[in-house]
FILO-196077 format. One record per atom (N, C-alpha, C): atom name; residue number from 0; residue in one letter; chain; x negated, y negated, z negated. Coordinates in pm, whole numbers, padded with zeros to 5 digits. Atoms other than C-alpha are relative to their C-alpha. Layout:
BEGIN
+------+-----+------+-------+--------+--------+--------+
! atom !  nr ! rest ! kette !      u !      v !      w !
+------+-----+------+-------+--------+--------+--------+
!   CA ! NUM !    a !     A !      X !      Y !      Z !
...
+------+-----+------+-------+--------+--------+--------+
END
This chain:
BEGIN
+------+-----+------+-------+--------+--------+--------+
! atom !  nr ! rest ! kette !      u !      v !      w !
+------+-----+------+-------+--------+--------+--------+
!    N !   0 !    x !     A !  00099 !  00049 !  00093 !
!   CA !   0 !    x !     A ! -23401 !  09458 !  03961 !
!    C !   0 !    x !     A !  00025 !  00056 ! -00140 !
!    N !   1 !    x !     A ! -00023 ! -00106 !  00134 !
!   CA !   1 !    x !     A ! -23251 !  09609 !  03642 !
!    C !   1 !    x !     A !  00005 !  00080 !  00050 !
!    N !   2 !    x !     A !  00104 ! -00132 !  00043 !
!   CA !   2 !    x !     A ! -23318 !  09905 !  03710 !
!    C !   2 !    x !     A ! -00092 !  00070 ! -00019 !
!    N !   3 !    x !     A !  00128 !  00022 !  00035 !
!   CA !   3 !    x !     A ! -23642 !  09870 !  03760 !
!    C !   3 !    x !     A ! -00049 ! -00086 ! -00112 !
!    N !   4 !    x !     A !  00052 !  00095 !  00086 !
!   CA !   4 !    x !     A ! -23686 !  09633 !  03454 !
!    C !   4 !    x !     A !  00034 !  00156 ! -00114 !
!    N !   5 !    x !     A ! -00051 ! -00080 !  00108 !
!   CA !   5 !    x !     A ! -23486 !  09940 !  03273 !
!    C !   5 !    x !     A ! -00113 !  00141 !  00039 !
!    N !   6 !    x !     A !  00097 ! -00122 ! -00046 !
!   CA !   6 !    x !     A ! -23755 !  10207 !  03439 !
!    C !   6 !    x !     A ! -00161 ! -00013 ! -00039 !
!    N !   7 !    x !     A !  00109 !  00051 !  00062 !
!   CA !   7 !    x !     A ! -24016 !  09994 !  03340 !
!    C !   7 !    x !     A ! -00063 !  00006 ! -00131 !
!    N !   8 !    x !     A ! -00053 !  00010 !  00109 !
!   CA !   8 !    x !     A ! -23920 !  10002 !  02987 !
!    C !   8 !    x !     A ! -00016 !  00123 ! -00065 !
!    N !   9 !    x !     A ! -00033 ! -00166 ! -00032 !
!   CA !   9 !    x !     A ! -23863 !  10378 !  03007 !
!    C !   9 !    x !     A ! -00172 !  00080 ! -00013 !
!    N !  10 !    x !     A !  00103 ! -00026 ! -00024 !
!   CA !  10 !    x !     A ! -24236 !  10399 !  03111 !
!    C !  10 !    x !     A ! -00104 ! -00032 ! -00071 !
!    N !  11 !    x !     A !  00068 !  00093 !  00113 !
!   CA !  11 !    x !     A ! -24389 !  10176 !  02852 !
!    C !  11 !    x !     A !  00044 !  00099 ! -00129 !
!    N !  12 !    x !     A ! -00025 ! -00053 !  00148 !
!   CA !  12 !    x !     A ! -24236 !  10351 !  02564 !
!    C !  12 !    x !     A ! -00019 !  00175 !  00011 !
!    N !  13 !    x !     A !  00063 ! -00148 !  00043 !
!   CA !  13 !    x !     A ! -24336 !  10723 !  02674 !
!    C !  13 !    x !     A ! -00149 ! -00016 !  00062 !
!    N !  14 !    x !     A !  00179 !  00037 ! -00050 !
!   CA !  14 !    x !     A ! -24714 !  10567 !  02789 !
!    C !  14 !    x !     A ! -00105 !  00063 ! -00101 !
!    N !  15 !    x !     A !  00095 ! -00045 !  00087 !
!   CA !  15 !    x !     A ! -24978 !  10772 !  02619 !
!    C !  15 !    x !     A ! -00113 ! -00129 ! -00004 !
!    N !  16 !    x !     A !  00089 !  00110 !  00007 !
!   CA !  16 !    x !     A ! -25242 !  10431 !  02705 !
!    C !  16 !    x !     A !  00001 ! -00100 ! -00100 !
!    N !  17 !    x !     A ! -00059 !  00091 !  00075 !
!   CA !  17 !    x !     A ! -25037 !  10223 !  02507 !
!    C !  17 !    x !     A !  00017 ! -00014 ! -00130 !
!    N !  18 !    x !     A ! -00070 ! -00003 !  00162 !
!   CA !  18 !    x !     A ! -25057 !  10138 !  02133 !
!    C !  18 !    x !     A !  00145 !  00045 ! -00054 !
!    N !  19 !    x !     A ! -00154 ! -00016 !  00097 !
!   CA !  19 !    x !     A ! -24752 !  10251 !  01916 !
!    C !  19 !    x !     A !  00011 ! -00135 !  00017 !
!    N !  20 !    x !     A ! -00034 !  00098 ! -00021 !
!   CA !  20 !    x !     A ! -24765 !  09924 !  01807 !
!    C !  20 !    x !     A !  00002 ! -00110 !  00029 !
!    N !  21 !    x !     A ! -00041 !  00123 ! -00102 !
!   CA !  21 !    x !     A ! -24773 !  09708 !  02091 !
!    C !  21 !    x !     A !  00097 !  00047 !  00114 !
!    N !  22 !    x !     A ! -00142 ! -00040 ! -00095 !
!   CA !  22 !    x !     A ! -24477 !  09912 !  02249 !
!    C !  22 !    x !     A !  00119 ! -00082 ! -00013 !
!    N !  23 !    x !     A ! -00144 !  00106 !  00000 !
!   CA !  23 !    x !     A ! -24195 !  09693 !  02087 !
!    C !  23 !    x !     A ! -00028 ! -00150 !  00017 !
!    N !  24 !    x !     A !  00007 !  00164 ! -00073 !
!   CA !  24 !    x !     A ! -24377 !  09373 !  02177 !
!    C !  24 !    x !     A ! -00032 ! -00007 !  00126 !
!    N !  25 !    x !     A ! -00016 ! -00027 ! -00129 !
!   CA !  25 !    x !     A ! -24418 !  09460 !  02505 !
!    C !  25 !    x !     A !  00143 !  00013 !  00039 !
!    N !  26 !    x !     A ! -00104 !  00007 ! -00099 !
!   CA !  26 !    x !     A ! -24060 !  09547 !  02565 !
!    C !  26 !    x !     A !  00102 ! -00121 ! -00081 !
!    N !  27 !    x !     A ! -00041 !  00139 !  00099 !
!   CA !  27 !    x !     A ! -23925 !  09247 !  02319 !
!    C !  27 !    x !     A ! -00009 ! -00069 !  00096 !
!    N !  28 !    x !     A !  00028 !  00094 ! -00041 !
!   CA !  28 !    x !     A ! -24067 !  09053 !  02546 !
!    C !  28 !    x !     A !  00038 ! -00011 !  00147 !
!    N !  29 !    x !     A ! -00069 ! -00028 ! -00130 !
!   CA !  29 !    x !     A ! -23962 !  09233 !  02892 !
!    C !  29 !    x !     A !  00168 ! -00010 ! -00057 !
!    N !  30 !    x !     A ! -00151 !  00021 !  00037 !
!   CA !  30 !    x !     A ! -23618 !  09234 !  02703 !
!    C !  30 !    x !     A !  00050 ! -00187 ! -00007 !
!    N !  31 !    x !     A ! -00029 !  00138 !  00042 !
!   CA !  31 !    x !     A ! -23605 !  08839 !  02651 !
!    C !  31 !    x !     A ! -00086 ! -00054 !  00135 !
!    N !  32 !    x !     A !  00023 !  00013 ! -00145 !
!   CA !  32 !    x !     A ! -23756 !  08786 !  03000 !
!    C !  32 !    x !     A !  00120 !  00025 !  00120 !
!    N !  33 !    x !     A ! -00136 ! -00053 ! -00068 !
!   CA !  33 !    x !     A ! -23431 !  08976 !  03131 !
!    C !  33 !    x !     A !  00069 ! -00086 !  00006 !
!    N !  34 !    x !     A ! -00086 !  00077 !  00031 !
!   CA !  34 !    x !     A ! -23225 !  08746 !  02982 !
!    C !  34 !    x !     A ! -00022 ! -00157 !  00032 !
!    N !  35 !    x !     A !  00012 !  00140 ! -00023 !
!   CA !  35 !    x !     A ! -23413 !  08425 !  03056 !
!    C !  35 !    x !     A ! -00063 !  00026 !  00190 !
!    N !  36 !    x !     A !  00010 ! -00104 ! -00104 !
!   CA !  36 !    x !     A ! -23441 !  08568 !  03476 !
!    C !  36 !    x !     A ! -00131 ! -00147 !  00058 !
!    N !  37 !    x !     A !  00058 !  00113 ! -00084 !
!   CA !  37 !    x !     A ! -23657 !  08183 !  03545 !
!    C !  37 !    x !     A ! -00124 !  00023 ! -00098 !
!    N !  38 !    x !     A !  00111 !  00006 !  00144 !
!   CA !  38 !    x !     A ! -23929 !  08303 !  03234 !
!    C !  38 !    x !     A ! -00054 !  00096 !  00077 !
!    N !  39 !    x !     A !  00053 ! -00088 ! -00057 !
!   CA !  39 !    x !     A ! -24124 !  08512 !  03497 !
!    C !  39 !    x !     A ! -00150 ! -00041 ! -00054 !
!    N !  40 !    x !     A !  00128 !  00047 !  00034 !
!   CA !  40 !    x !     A ! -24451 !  08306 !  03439 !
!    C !  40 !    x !     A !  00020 !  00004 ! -00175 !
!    N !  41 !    x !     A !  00011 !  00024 !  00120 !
!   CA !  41 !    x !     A ! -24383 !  08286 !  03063 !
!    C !  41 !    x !     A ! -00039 !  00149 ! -00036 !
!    N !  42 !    x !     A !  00052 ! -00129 !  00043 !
!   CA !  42 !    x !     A ! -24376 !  08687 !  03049 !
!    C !  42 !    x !     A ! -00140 !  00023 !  00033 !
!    N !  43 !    x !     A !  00119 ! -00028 ! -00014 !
!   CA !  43 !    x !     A ! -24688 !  08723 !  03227 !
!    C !  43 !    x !     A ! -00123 ! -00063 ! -00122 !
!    N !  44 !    x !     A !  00115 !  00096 !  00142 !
!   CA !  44 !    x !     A ! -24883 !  08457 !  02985 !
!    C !  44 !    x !     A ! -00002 !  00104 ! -00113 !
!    N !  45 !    x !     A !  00010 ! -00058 !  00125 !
!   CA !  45 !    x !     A ! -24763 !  08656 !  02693 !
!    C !  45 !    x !     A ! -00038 !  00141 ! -00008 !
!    N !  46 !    x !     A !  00044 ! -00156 ! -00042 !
!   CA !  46 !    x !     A ! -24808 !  09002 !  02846 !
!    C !  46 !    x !     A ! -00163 ! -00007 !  00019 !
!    N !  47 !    x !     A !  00111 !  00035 ! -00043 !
!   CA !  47 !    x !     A ! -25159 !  08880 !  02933 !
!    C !  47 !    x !     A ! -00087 !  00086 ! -00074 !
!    N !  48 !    x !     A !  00031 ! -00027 !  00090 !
!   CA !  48 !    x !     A ! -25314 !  09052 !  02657 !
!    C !  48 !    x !     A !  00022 !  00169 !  00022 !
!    N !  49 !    x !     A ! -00105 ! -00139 ! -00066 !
!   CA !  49 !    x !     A ! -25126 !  09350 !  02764 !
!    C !  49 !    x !     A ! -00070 !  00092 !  00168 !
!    N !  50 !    x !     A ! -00040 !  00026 ! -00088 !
!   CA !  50 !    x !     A ! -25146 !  09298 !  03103 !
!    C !  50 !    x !     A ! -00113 !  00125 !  00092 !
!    N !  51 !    x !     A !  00067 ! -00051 ! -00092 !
!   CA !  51 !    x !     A ! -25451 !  09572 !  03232 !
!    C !  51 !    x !     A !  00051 !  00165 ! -00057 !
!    N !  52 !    x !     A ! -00085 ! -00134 !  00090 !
!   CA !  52 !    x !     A ! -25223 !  09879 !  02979 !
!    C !  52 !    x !     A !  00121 ! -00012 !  00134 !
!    N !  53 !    x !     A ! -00110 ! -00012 ! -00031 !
!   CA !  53 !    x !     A ! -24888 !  09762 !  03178 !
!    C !  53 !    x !     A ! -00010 ! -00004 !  00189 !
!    N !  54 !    x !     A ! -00017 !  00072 ! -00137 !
!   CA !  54 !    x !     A ! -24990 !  09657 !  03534 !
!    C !  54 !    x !     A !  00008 !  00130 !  00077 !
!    N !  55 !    x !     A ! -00016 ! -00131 ! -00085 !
!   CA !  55 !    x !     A ! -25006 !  10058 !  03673 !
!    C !  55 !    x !     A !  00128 !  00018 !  00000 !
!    N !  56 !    x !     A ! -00143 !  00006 !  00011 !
!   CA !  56 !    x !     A ! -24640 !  10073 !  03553 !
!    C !  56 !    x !     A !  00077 ! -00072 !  00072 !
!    N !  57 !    x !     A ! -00106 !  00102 ! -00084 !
!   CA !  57 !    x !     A ! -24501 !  09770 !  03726 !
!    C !  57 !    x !     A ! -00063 !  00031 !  00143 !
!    N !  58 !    x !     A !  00061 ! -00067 ! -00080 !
!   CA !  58 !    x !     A ! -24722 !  09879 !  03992 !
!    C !  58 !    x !     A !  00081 !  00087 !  00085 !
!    N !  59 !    x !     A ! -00031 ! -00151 ! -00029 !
!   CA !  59 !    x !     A ! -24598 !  10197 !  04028 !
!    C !  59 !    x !     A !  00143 !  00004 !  00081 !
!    N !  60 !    x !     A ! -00181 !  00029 ! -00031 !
!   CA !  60 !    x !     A ! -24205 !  10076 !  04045 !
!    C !  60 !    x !     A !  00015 ! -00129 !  00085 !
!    N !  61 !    x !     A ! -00038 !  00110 ! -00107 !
!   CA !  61 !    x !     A ! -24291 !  09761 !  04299 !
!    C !  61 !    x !     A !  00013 ! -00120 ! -00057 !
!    N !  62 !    x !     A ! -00015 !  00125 !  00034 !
!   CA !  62 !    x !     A ! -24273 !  09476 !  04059 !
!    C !  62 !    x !     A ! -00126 ! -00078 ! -00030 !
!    N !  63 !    x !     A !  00160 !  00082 !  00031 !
!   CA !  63 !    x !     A ! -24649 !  09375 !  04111 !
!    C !  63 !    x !     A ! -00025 !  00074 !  00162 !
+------+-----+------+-------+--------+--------+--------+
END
């Protein structure tokens, strides 16, 4: 799972789709999701917003 959280991460920050800056609140938030491993529903809520930029990515690597 980390390494896919770390590939994920990887993929988000060289994403041409993706705002500049909504790259470090996107991974702020996959970074503090890591750390809290039971905040799965809390990332999605906040990613929500996010969530039709990032979902080919997690996609891509099996975590959707």
């Amino acid at each position: 799972m980390e390494h896919k959280i770390a590939k994920a991460v990887d993929k988000i920050q060289k994403s041409k789709h993706i705002a500049e800056e909504d790259k470090p609140l996107i991974i702020e938030k996959i970074q503090e999701w890591k750390k809290e491993k039971t905040a799965i529903s809390d990332l999605n809520n906040t990613l929500q917003e996010w969530w039709l930029k990032v979902e080919p990515i997690f996609a891509e690597i099996g975590l959707v």
